[in-house]
C-alpha positions in Angstrom: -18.2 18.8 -21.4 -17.6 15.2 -22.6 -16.1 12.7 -20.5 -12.5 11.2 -21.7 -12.5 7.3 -22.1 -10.2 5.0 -19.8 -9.1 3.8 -23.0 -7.8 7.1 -24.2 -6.6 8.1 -21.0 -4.5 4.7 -20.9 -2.8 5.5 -24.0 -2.1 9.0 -23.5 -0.6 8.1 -19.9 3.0 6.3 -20.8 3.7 5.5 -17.4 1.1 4.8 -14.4 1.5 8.0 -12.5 3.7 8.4 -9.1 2.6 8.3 -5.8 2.1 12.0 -4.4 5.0 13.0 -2.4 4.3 13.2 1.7 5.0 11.6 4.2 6.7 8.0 4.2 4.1 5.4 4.9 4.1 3.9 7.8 3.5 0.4 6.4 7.3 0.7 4.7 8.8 2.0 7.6 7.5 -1.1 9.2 8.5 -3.4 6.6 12.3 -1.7 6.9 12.0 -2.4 10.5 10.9 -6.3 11.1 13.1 -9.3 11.0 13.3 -11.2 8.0 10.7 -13.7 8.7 8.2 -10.8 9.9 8.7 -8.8 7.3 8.1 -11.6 4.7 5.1 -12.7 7.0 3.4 -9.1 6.4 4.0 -9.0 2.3 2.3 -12.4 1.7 -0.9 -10.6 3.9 -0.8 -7.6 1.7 -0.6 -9.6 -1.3 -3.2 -12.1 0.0 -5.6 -10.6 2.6 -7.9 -7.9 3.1 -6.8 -4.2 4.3 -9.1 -4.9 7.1 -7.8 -8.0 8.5 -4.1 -7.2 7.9 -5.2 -4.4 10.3 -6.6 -6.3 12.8 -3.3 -8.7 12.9 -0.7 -5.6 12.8 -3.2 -4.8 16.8 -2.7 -8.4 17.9 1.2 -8.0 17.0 1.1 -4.7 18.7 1.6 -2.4 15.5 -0.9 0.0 15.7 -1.6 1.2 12.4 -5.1 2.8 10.8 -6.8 0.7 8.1 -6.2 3.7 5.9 -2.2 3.2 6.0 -3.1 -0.7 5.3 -5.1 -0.1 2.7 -2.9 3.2 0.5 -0.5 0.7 0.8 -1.9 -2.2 -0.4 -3.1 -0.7 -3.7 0.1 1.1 -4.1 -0.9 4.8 -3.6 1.4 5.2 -0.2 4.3 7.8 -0.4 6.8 4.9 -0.9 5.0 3.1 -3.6 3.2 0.4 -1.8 3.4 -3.4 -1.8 6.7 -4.1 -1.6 
């Protein structure tokens, strides 16, 4: 059995596929929860720094999340769509 191209699967894929249904991430639940200011404060990290330290800051703010919520959301593959 061949292997498809990305190429070809690209082009036979109109829209990038949904998340899988679950759960609903922890990281937007957060997000819904924080002030303003807080909440802004955590989308520039996820648009700017590394699953891991995002992790590390959520512990010193006392949000205790594992790096694997961090980083579904970050690349978008959470249950609510990721990086907002």
């Amino acid at each position: 059995m061949e292997n498809e191209t990305l190429a070809a699967i690209l082009s036979a894929t109109p829209e990038p596929p949904k998340p899988r249904p679950g759960p609903r991430c922890t990281i937007c639940i957060l997000l819904g929860k924080l002030d303003d200011a807080e909440a802004e404060a955590l989308r520039e990290m996820l648009r700017e720094w590394h699953a891991t330290a995002i992790e590390k800051a959520l512990r010193k703010a006392g949000h205790h999340f594992g790096i694997g919520a961090v980083a579904r959301h970050k690349r978008g593959a959470c249950s609510g769509g990721g990086s907002q």
